[in-house]
C-alpha positions, 0 to 999 in steps of 0.5 A: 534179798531177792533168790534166784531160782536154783536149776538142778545143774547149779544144784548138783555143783552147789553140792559138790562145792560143798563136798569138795570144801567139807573134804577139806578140814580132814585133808588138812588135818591129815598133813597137819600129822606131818607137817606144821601149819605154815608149810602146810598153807604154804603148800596150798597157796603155792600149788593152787597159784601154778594151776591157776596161772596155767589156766589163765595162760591156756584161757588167755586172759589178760595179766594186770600190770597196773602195780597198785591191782599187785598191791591190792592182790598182796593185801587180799592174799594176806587177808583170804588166805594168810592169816584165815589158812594159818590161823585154822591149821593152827587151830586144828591141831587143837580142836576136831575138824567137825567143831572147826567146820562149825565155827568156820560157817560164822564167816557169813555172819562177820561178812554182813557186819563187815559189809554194814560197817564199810558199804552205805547199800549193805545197812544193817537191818532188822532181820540181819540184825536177828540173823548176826544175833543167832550166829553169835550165840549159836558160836557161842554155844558150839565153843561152850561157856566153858571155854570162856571161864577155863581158858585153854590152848583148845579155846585158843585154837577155837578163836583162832579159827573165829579169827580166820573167819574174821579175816575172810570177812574183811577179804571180802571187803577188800575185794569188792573195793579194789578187785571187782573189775578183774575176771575171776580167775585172774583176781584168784591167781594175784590174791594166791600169788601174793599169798604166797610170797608171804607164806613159803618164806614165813614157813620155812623160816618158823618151821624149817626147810619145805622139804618134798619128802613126805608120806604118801598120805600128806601127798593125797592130803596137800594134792586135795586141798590143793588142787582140789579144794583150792584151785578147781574149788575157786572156779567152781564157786564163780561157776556156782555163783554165776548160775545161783546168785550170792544168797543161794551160795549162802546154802554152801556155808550151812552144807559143808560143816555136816560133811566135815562132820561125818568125816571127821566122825567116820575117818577120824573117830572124832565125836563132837560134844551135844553143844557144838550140834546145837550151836551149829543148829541155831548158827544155821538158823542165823543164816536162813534169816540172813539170807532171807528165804525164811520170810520170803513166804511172808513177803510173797503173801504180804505183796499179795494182800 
């Protein structure tokens, strides 16, 4: 994989993703105190979609009318933001945010896997394949054997968050398959409309009426996550991604969970076990060697030669 040189504007947004994305299990996990996991997805899909549709109208960008790119933008909605945002609120309200932070960077990992199984230009090579291994025992490690031989709801919720990441890497798949000729912004505005044709009436029927009477802080908490970490996140990330490339947006995987962390430590008074730091440790291991910038010194000296 070949890097792009990283200028310190991309750096500085790159950055700023990763602290806008971080921020984001603590706000969800303070509207989860009020409100259940369905209305809280529901809330994010649904306001982010507005935003950006309002951007879109501002910007005059072209509105597909084809029914099959509709379609193509339900499935996506229901495979990036359905099943992944229901699956980790749900989790949270068992696990902390740092621990799902941690589990959440393993989307890289089942992205390279998913990509091998369904694209011939995306093999599976040898050093994806050490990458894939570390991500899995560093997973592993950070939910502990325990886990494994005990089975609680706490080890259900850390597989529904290894679930969600599963389905962010299917998402991804179908998004290069069947979105890749529309423009960002608009590719993000179906996906959140289709999700959230599903979302809001799943959630009021599993959870009741979506009712706007709420505490101020779960206000700041949906506003967050959002506006914030959802709608201006998603058009940072094309920002970032045109100026960085795809490989050096890997790096925002690996800065987000330290932020959660803190957070979570600081805010929450959450104190994760020595396991899901080591887990974390070696997973991020796994995505260097993915991402390849650990054997460009080698192939620099090796071209060299």
């Amino acid at each position: 994989m070949i890097q792009k040189t990283i200028s310190p504007r991309a750096w500085a947004e790159l950055l700023l993703l990763s602290l806008i994305w971080g921020a984001s299990f603590l706000s969800i996990k303070v509207a989860l105190s009020e409100i259940g996991p369905l209305t809280a997805v529901a809330h994010r899909t649904g306001w982010a979609m507005l935003i950006l549709w309002a951007v879109i109208a501002i910007r005059r960008f072209a509105v597909p009318t084809d029914l099959r790119v509709w379609g193509a933008f339900v499935i996506m909605g229901l495979l990036n933001n359905v099943i992944p945002f229901s699956l980790m609120a749900w989790g949270q309200l068992h696990i902390e945010t740092g621990l799902t932070s941690i589990l959440n960077a393993s989307t890289a990992v089942f992205g390279v896997i998913a990509a091998a199984v369904f694209f011939a230009d995306e093999r599976l090579t040898a050093r994806k394949a050490i990458g894939v291994s570390l991500g899995f025992i560093g997973v592993s490690t950070a939910i502990g054997l325990a886990a494994f031989k005990d089975f609680d709801i706490r080890s259900l919720g850390q597989l529904a968050v290894i679930g969600g990441t599963i389905s962010y890497a299917l998402a991804g798949v179908w998004a290069r398959k069947m979105l890749g000729h529309l423009k960002p912004q608009v590719a993000a505005a179906g996906m959140l409309t289709g999700a959230s044709l599903m979302t809001i009436p799943a959630a009021w029927l599993v959870e009741g009426p979506i009712t706007l009477t709420l505490h101020p802080q779960t206000w700041v908490a949906i506003a967050y996550y959002a506006v914030v970490a959802t709608a201006v996140a998603y058009m940072l990330y094309y920002r970032v991604l045109a100026m960085a490339g795809s490989g050096n947006l890997m790096l925002c995987t690996l800065m987000v969970a330290p932020v959660a962390i803190v957070l979570g430590a600081i805010i929450l008074g959450e104190a994760l076990p020595l396991r899901a730091y080591v887990g974390f440790t070696i997973l991020a291991l796994g995505l260097l060697v993915l991402d390849g910038r650990l054997f460009k010194p080698l192939q620099d000296r090796a071209r060299r030669a």
